[in-house]
Legacy VTK file of the C-alpha trace (Angstrom):
# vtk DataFile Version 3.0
C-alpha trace
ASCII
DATASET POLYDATA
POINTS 315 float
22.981 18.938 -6.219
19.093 18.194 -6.041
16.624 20.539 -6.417
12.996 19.402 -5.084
10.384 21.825 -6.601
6.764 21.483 -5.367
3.722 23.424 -6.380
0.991 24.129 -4.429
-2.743 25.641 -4.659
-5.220 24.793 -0.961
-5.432 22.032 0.394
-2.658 23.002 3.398
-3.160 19.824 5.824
-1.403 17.960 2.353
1.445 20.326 2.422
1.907 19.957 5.727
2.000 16.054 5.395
4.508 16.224 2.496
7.059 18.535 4.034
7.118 16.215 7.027
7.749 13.337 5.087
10.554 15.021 3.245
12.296 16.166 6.436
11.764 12.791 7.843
12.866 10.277 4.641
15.320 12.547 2.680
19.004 13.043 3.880
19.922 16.856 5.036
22.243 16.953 1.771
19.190 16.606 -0.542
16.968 19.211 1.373
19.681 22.139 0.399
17.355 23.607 -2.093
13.396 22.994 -1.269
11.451 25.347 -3.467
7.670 25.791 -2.687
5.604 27.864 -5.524
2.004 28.863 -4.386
-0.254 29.671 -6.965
-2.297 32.303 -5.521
-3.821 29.482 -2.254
-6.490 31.389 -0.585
-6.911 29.143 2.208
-4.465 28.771 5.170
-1.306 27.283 2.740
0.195 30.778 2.594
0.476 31.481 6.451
1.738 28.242 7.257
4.083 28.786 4.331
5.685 31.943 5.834
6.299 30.366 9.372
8.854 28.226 7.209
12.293 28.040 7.450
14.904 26.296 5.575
13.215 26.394 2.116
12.492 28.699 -0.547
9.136 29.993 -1.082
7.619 31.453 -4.455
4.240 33.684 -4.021
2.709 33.291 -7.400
-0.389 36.806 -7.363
-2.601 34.386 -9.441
-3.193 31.096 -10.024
-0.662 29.939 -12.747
-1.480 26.309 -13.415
0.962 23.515 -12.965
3.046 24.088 -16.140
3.653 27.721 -15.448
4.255 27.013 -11.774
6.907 24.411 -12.206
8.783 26.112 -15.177
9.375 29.492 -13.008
10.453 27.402 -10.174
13.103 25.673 -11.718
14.504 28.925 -12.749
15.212 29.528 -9.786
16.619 25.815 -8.762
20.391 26.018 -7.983
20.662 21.905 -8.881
21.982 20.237 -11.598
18.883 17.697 -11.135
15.070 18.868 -10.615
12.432 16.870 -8.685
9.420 17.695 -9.266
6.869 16.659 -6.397
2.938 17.185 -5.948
1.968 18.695 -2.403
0.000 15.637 -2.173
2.541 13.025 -1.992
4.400 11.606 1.527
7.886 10.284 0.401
9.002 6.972 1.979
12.274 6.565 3.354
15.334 6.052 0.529
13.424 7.252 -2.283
15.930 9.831 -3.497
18.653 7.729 -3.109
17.087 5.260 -5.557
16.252 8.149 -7.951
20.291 9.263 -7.720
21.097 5.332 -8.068
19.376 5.592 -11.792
21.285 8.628 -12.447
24.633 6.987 -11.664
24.106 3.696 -13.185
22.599 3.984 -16.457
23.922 5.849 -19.305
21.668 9.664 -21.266
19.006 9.023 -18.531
16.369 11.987 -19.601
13.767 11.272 -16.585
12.994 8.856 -13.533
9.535 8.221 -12.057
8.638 6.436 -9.091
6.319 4.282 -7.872
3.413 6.105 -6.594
0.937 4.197 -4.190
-2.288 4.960 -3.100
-3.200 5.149 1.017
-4.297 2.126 1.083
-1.228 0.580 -0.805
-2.234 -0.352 -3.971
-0.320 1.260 -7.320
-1.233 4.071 -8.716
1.656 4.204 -10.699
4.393 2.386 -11.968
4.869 4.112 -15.210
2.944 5.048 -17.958
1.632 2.936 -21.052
0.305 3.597 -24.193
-2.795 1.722 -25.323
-4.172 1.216 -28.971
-5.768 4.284 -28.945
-2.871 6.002 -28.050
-3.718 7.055 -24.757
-1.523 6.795 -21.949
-2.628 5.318 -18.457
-1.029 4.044 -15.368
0.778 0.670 -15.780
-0.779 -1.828 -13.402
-3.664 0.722 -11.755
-4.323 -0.354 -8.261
-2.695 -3.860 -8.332
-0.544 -5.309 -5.672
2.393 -3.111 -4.850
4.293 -6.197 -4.318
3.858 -7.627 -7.378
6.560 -8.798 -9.771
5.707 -6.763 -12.773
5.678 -3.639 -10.432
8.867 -4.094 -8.964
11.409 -3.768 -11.965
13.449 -1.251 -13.137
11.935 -0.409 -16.552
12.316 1.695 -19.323
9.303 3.494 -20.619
7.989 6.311 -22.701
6.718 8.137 -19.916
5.951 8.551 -16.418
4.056 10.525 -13.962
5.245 14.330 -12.701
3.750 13.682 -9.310
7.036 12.470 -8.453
9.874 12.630 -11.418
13.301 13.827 -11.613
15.098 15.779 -14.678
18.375 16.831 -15.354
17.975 20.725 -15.820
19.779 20.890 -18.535
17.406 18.275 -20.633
14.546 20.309 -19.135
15.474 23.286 -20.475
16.759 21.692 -23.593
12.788 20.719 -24.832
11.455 23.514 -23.214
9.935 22.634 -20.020
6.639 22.201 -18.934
3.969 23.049 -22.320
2.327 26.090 -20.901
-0.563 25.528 -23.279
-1.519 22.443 -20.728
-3.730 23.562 -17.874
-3.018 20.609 -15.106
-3.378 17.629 -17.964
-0.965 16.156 -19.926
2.135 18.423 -19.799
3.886 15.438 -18.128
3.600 12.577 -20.827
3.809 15.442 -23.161
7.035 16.719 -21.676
8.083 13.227 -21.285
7.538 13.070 -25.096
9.333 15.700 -25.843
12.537 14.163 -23.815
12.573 10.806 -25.570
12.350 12.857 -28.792
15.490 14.307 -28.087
17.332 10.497 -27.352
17.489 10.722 -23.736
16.181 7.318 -22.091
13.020 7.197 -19.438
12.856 4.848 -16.247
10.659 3.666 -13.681
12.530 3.239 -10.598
10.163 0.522 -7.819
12.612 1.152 -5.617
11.729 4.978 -5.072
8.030 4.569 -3.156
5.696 7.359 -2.914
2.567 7.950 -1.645
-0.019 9.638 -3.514
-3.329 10.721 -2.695
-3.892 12.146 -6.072
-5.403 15.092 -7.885
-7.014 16.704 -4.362
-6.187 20.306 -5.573
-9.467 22.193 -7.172
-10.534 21.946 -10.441
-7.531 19.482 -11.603
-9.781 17.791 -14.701
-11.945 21.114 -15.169
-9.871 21.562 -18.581
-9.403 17.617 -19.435
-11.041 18.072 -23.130
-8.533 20.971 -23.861
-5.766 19.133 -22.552
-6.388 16.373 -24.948
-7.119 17.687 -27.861
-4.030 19.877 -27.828
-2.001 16.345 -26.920
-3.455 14.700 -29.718
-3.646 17.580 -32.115
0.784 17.270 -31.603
0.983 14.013 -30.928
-1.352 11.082 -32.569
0.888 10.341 -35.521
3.782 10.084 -33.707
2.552 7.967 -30.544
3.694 3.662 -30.381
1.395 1.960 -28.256
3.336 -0.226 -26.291
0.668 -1.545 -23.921
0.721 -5.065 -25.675
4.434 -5.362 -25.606
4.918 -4.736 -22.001
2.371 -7.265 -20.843
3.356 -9.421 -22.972
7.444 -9.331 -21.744
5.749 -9.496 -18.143
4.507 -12.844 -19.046
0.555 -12.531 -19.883
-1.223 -14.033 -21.944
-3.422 -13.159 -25.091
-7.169 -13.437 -22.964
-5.434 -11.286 -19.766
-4.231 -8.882 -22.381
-7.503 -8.297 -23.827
-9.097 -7.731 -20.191
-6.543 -4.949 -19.471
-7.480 -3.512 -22.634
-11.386 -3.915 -22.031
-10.728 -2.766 -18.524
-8.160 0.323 -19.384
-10.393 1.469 -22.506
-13.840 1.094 -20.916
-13.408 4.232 -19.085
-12.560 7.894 -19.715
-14.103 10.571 -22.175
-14.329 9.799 -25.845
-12.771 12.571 -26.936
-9.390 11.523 -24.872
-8.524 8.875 -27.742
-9.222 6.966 -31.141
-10.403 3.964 -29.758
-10.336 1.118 -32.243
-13.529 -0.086 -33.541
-12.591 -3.339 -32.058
-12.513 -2.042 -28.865
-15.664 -0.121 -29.003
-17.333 -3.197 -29.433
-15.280 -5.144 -27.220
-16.102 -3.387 -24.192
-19.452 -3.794 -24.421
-18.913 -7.382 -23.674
-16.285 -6.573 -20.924
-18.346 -7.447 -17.848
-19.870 -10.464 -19.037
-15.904 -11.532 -20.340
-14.371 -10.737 -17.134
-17.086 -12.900 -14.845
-16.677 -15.767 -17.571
-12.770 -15.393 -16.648
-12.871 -15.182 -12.965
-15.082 -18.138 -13.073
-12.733 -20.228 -14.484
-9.647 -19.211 -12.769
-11.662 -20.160 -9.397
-12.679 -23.723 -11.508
-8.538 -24.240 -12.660
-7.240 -23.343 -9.465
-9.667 -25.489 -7.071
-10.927 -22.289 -5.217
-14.451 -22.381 -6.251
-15.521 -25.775 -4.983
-14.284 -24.373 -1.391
-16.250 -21.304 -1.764
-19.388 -22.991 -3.104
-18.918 -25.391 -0.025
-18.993 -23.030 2.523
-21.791 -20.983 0.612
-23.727 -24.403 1.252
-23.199 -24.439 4.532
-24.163 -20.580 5.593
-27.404 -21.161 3.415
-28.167 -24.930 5.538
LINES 1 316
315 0 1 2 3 4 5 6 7 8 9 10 11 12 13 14 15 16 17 18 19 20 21 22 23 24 25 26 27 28 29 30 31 32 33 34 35 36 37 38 39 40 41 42 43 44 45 46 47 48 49 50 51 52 53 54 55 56 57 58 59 60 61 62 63 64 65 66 67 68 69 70 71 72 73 74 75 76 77 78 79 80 81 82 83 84 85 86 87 88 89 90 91 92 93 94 95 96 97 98 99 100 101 102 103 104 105 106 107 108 109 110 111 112 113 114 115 116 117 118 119 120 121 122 123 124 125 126 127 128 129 130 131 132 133 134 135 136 137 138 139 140 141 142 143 144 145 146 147 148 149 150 151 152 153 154 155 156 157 158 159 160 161 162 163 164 165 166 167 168 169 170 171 172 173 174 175 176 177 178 179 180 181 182 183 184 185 186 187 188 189 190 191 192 193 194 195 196 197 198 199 200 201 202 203 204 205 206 207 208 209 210 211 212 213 214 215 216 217 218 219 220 221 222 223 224 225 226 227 228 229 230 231 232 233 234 235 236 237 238 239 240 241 242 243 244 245 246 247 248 249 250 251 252 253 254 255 256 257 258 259 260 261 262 263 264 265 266 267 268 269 270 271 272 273 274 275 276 277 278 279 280 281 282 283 284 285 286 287 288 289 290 291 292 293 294 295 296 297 298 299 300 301 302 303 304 305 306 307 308 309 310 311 312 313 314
């Protein structure tokens, strides 16, 4: 039996769109137990919560956090496997059923993510990666959803918990969601936690998603304290694997370094060791990356077309 746990604080007109696509795209046997925990939602989420039927709904009298939230709804989850899904994701139709295929045909699976895409189609994620300064970020960020290298089952050492399913036993087992996380981080740190234990993590393309991502108030107001606490348990024990998985996609050594430049430009300091190499490095990204485009356009015959008709709107 599946249990599908989803948290929820405002933000009602999302809630409404993600029940509607879990009636619609999830078979009647996999809606038996529907759990909805409200952290304390002081716009209209509550009322239209109540007019509910069919699913179970948690009141929360404050405003827990994401950790907290999740780990006293699965307490209550009468399945033997949790799925834990953000109020601001629309399933698409057989995305459970590819979950339950991963369950079924590989062997000590600890956790399956999905592949979460954006509104306007693009991937947001299609599992996580660690870089060289340990951090992890989303495999592939807004490429093509029909690319190759996003459409693979994979094994990874973590994935998103905007859409990811557990066995409860393995949840309990390393302790749920970290409380000390406040909507950061619990995820790849849970997801840490799991392959510490020996249980294997997948990606699952086949399970589609779609995310509008961290609408809920004040998701990054506590980023800093999320990552120090990550690294402070974590650092010393984290294997980038960023290289490695480009690499077995088939990239080369230049488009490697541009997904580093372009991955490790961005985000706060304090949310990594970045390599000296890379602090220097991606000060030189912008100029690197034109040099590159340029002379993919050149190889592949492109830009003499464009410069052509760029000759002929300016005659």
């Amino acid at each position: 039996m599946i249990s599908i746990i989803i948290p929820t604080f405002n933000k009602v007109e999302y809630t409404k769109k993600c029940l509607e696509a879990l009636k619609k795209n999830t078979p009647g046997a996999d809606l038996a137990d529907v759990i909805v925990i409200d952290d304390d939602s002081t716009d209209d989420t509550q009322d239209f919560l109540r007019s509910l039927s069919l699913i179970s709904i948690i009141f929360n009298k404050e405003n827990l956090g994401f950790s907290r939230a999740n780990n006293i709804a699965a307490k209550k989850a009468k399945g033997d496997i949790l799925v834990f899904l953000n109020n601001d994701t629309e399933v698409q139709k057989g995305w459970i059923e590819a979950i339950v295929d991963v369950f079924e045909k590989e062997n000590n699976v600890g956790a399956v993510g999905v592949k979460l895409l954006f509104p306007n189609q693009t991937i947001q994620h299609a599992g996580l990666a660690f870089y060289p300064d340990k951090v992890a970020r989303h495999s592939y960020y807004q490429l093509d959803k029909d690319s190759s290298f996003v459409n693979k089952l994979r094994e990874c050492q973590a994935v998103t918990a905007a859409c990811v399913a557990i066995p409860k036993k393995v949840f309990f087992e390393v302790g749920g969601f970290d409380e000390a996380y406040i909507n950061g981080l619990e995820d790849v740190d849970l997801c840490l936690k799991i392959k510490e234990k020996g249980y294997r993590i997948f990606y699952q393309p086949k399970s589609v998603v779609v995310h509008h991502e961290s609408v809920s108030p004040g998701r990054f107001s506590r980023s800093k304290h999320n990552a120090d606490t990550f690294m402070s348990r974590w650092k010393n024990k984290i294997k980038p694997d960023s290289h490695q998985i480009l690499k077995e996609d088939g990239f080369n050594w230049f488009q490697i370094l541009m997904f580093d430049l372009k991955s490790m430009s961005y985000g706060p300091n304090e949310y990594g060791t970045r390599p000296i190499r890379i602090k220097v490095l991606r000060l030189a990204f912008i100029p690197l990356q034109k040099v590159y485009t340029l002379t993919r356009l050149v190889l592949s015959g492109d830009f003499r077309e464009i410069a052509s008709r760029t000759r002929e709107k300016l005659s």
